[in-house]
N, C-alpha and C positions, 0 to 999 in steps of 0.2 A: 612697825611696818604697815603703815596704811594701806596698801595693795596686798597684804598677804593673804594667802586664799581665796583671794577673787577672781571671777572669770570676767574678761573686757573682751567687750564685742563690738568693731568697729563697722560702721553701716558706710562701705566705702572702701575702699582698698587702691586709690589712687596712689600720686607721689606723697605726699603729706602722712597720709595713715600710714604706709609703708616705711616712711622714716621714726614715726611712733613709734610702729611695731618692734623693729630693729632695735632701736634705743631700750626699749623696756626688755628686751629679750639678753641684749648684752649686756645692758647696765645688773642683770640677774634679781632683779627688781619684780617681774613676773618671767613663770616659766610658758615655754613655748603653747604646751600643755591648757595653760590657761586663757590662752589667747585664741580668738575666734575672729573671722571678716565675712561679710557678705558685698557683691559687688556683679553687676547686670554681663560686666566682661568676665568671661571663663577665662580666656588666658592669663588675663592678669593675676584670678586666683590662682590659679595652676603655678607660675611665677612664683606668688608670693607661699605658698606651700613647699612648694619642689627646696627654695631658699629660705625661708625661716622655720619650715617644719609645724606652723600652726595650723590649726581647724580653719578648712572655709566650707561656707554655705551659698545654696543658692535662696536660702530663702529669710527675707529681712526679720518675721515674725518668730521666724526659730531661733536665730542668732538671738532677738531682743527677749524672746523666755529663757535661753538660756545664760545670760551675762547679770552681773553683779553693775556693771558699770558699762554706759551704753556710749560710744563716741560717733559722734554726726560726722563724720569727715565728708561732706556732701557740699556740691556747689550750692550757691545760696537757692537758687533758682526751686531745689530739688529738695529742700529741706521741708517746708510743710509738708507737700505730697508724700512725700516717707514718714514724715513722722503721723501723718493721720491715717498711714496703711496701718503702722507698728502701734496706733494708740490702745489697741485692747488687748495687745498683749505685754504691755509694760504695766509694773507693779511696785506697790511702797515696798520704800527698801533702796530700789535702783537709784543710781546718779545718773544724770544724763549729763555729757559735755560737748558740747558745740564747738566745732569751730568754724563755722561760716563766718566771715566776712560777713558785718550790716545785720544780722538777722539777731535782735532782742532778745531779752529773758524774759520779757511780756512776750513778745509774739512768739515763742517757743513754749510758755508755760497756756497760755490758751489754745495751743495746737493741738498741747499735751490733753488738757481737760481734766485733768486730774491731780492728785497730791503727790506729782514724782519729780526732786529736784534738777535743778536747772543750772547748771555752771557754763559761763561764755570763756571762750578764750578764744587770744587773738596769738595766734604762733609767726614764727617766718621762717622762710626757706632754708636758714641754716641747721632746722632739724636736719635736711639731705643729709648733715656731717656732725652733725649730735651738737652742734653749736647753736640751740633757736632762742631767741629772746621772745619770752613769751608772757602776756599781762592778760588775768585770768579774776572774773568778776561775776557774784552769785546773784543768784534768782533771790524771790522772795522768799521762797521757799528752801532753801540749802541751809543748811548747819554744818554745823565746822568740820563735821566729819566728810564732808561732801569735798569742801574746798580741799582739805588735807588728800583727799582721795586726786583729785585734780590737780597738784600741786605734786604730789609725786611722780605723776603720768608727765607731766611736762618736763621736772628737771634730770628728767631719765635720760633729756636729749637737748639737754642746753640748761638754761636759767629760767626760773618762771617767779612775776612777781606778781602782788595782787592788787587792784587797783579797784575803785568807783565804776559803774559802769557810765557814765556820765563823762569817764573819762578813757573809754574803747576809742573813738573816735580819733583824739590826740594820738593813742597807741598807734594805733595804722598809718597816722601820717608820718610816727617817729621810725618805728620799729619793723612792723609792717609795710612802709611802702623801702625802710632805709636801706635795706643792702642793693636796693639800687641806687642809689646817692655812694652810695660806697664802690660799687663797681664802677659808676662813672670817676670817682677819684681816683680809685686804681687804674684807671687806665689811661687817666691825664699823665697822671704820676709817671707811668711807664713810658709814655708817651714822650715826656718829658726829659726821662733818662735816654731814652734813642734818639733824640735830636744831639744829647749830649755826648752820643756817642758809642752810648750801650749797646749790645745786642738784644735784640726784643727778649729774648727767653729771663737773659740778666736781671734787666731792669724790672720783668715782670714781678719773678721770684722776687727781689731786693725789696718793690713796692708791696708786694701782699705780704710776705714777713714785717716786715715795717708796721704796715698798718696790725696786722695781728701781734703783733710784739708790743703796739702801743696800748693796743684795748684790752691787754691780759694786763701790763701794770695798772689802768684803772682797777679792772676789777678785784688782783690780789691784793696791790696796796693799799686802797679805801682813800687814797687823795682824790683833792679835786683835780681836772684836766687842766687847770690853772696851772697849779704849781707846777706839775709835774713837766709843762709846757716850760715852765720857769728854769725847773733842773737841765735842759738842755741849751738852755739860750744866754751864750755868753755875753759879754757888752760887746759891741764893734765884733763883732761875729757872722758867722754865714749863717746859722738860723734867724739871729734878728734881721738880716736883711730881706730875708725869704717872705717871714711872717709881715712884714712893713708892704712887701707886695701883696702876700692874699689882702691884706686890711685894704690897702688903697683899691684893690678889685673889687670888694666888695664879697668875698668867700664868705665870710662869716653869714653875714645879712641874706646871701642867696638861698644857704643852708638852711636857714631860719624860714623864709620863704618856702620853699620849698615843703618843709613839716607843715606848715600852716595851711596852703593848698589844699596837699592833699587833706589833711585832715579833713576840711571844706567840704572837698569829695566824698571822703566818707559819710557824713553825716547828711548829704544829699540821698546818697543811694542807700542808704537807711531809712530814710522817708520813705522812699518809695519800694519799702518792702512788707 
């Protein structure tokens, strides 16, 4: 157990930490106990205390002497500025894990100044429901005991895989910007059942089960989306005629677009951080 007996101390206690928190507390993966946040809103500690029963602090320096394993959950904006409050009270030993948006493991490892590794990761909002697909990539400085230690904090609350940092950037345009690419389908979808006649609630349910029904048999049965496109599409069928539309619309290609943009984005506002 890579987290066993560690204390993680998140600098942040927004929506994002908060669905960490959660996931590692249900998943039984760490105890409540072990868990510490710091965060400039009172209420929101108070919140997250009153409901998950963990330690909070008002003060970032305390929280980071007393944690095994330090998480940034801080807008990008806010992450130097903390992290050069907290740099003399961090010590070898500790992991630090990032997950800002844009903000490097060079520019996080020079903020640091010192020998304390560095793990980026890129999560998404599906932590809210323990569902986050997460692509998580080391400093110069991290050994495998780091990642492993980061790699459990993630699948506490979805899937986490580990990638190049060279290649965060694709991450955000895929995974990071997608479940809004997905919400917009879900809602054409839906959309599309109420013109046919649905009841919005109907068509909504039928459309979000769909699509989660489709992305559990990738993930359990280990086919491609090819085939398994294939297992549903008879000859002279209502799915071939469906799919013969998106193609002529151009779904595929927009979809593709779309990742690529943003990506684009990313790696603009990475420059300029």
């Amino acid at each position: 157990m890579p987290l066993k007996g560690l204390k993680i101390g998140f600098l942040g206690g927004g929506a994002m930490a908060g669905a960490i928190i959660a996931g590692l507390v249900s998943s039984g993966a760490v105890s409540a106990g072990s868990l510490y946040v710091s965060d400039v809103n009172k209420e929101r500690l108070e919140h997250l205390k009153a409901s998950l029963n963990i330690n909070t602090l008002n003060d970032n320096r305390e929280l980071v002497s007393a944690a095994d394993v330090v998480i940034l959950a801080l807008k990008p904006a806010m992450v130097l500025p903390v992290v050069r409050e907290v740099g003399s009270s961090l010590k070898p030993g500790q992991t630090i894990i990032s997950i800002a948006a844009g903000v490097s493991t060079a520019v996080l490892e020079n903020a640091v100044g010192k020998d304390v590794p560095v793990i980026r990761v890129m999560p998404n909002t599906p932590a809210l429901v323990g569902e986050a697909a997460s692509a998580l990539c080391a400093g110069s400085g991290a050994v495998r005991a780091d990642m492993e230690r980061a790699l459990a904090v993630f699948n506490a609350v979805g899937r986490a895989v580990e990638v190049t940092e060279t290649l965060m950037d694709a991450v955000t345009g895929l995974s990071g910007s997608g479940p809004a690419y997905m919400f917009i389908m879900l809602e054409a979808l839906a959309d599309a059942g109420v013109r046919m006649g649905l009841p919005r609630e109907v068509a909504s349910v039928l459309g979000a089960q769909t699509m989660l029904g489709a992305a559990r048999m990738v993930l359990e049965s280990g086919r491609h989306p090819g085939q398994l496109k294939d297992m549903v599409t008879t000859p002279g069928g209502t799915t071939i005629e469906g799919l013969f539309s998106l193609e002529r619309d151009g779904v595929r290609g927009a979809l593709m677009k779309a990742v690529e943009v943003s990506a684009g984005k990313s790696r603009e506002i990475s420059k300029g951080i």
